[in-house]
N, C-alpha and C positions, 0 to 999 in steps of 0.2 A: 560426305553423305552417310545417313545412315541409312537401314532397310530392318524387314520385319516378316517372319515367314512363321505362317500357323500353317499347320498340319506334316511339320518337320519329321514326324516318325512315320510315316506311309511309303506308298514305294517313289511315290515321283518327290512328293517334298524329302525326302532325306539324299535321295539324288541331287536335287535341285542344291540343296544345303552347302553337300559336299563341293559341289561348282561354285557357290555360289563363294564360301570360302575360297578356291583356290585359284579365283577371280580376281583374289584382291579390290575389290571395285568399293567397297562400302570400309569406313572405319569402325562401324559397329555394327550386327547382325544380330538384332535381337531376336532368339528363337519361342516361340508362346505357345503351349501347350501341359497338358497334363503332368507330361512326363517326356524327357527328351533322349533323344535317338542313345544307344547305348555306346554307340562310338564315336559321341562327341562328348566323353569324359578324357578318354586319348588325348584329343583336339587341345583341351581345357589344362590337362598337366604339362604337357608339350614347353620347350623352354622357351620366353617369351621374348626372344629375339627372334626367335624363327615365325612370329604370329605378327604376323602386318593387321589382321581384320579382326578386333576383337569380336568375342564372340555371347552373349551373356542369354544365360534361361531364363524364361518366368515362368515361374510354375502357374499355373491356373486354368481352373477350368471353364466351361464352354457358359457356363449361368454368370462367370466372371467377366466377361469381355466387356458387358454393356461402361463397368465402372472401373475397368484397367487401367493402373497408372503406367507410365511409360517418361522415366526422367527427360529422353532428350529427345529431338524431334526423327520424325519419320519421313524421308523421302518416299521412298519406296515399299510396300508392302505386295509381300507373295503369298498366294492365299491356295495352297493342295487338299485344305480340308475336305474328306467324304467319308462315306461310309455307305452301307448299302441295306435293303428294308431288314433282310434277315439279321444283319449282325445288330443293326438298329434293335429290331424287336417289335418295331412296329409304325405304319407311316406316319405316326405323330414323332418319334423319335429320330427319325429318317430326318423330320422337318427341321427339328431342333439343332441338327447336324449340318446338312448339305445347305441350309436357307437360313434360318435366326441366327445362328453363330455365325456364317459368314457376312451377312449383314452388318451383324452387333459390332464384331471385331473391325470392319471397312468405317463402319459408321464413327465409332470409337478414335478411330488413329484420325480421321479429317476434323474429325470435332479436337481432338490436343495439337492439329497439328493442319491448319486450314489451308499451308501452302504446302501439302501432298502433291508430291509429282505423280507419280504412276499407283495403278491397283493389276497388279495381273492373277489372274481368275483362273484354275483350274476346272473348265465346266464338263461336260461331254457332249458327243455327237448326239445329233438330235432336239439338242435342247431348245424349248420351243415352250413361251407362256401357256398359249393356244392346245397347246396339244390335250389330246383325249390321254394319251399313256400320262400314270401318274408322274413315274422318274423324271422324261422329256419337260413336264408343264412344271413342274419346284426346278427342276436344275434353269427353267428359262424365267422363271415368275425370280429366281435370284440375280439372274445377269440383267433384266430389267429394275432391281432394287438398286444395286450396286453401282450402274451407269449412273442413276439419278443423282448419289452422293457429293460429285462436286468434284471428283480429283481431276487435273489435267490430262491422264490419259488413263485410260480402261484398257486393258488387253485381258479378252477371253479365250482360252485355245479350248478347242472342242475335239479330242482326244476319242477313238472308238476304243475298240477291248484292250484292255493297258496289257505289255506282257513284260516279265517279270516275278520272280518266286518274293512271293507276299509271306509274311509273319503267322497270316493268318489263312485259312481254307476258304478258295471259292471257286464252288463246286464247278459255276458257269463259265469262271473263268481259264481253270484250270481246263475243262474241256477245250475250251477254245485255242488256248498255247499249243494245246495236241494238237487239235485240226487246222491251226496253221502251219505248224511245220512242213504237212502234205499239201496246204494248197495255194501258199503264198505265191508258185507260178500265176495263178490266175489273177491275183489281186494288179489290174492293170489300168490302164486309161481309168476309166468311170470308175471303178471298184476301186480304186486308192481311196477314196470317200470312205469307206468303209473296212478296209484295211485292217488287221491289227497292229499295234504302233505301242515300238519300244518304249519303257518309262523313261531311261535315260535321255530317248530324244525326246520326248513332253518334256522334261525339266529342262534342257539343254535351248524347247522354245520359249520358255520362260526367260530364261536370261536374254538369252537373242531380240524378242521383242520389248523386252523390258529396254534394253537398249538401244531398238531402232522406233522404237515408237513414234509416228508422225500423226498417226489421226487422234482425236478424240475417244474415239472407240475404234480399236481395231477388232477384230470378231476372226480368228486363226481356225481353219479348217484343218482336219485331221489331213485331205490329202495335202493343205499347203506343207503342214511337216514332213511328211513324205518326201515333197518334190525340194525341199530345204536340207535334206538330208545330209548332205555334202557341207554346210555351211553347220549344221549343227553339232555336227560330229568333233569343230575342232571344239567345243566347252566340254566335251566327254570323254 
């Protein structure tokens, strides 16, 4: 089998990556993005007896995907693409980001590739068509896009405040790391919904559900990783 993961240099997809390699589970891992994680050039020289899962980049960017080639087929595709309004620059660029490109790219690998196993979805909490908040109504107007596509199984994990030191500054986030360290006591029963939750365990449910996958759409709530904890810890 092989598999396919766009948004490979973020905090959960280059997580996700490194599991996803050490896995051994796929003969080929194609990685798709601009520009790929800087320590998987390591990976790449590595003597190639020691590399069971090949690993190959495409460079391309996100106006690319619609018309991607992709030489051999794709089982599996992992999808951590996002980014956020400010870094965006503006909610058209937001869209282009967290909705058309992940579309385009889902769209793209079922269309080369019509017997797709899985799509697993990196969305967040909250995400919701309906919603009045901008973020919630795009991050849920794309898991509504994505189910429609046609693959065998959907898996979206819906992730609250990711923690983890990012590449990049955020402001919201970085406060939040704080005030979890002091209030994680409280994050209990009900409030695991809302929890902040490790990246490694978000990548860690990607693989887990990629591989337990039984419905057609399973939809992963922040507190199920929570309460999975134990179970996801051993891909970590």
């Amino acid at each position: 089998m092989n598999a396919a993961i766009v948004g490979a240099t973020g905090l959960v997809g280059s997580a996700m990556l490194k599991m996803l390699i050490e896995l051994q589970r796929y003969k080929c891992v194609f990685v798709i993005g601009r520009r790929q994680p800087q320590w998987l050039s390591q990976y790449a020289e590595a003597p190639k007896q020691s590399q069971q899962t090949l690993v190959v980049f495409i460079k391309a960017e996100i106006a690319d995907f619609p018309n991607l080639e992709l030489d051999e087929p794709i089982d599996t595709l992992y999808c951590a693409l996002g980014t956020t309004i400010k870094q965006a620059g503006s909610q058209e660029a937001f869209i282009a980001v967290d909705k058309t490109a992940i579309i385009d790219i889902a769209s793209r690998v079922i269309q080369m590739n019509p017997n797709a196993n899985k799509l697993v979805l990196v969305s967040a909490h909250g995400a919701n068509a309906e919603s009045k908040v901008f973020y919630n109504r795009i991050k849920g107007e794309t898991e509504q896009a994505v189910i429609a596509l046609g693959y065998q199984h959907v898996v979206i994990l819906r992730p609250s405040l990711l923690l983890g030191k990012r590449s990049e500054t955020r402001i919201l986030e970085d406060i939040g790391q704080s005030a979890s360290r002091y209030l994680a006591p409280i994050f209990r029963g009900p409030l695991l919904t809302v929890k902040p939750i490790e990246h490694q365990q978000v990548a860690a449910a990607m693989l887990y559900f990629s591989m337990h996958a039984q419905q057609s759409v399973e939809i992963v709530s922040n507190k199920q990783m929570h309460l999975l904890a134990d179970k996801l810890a051993a891909f970590s």
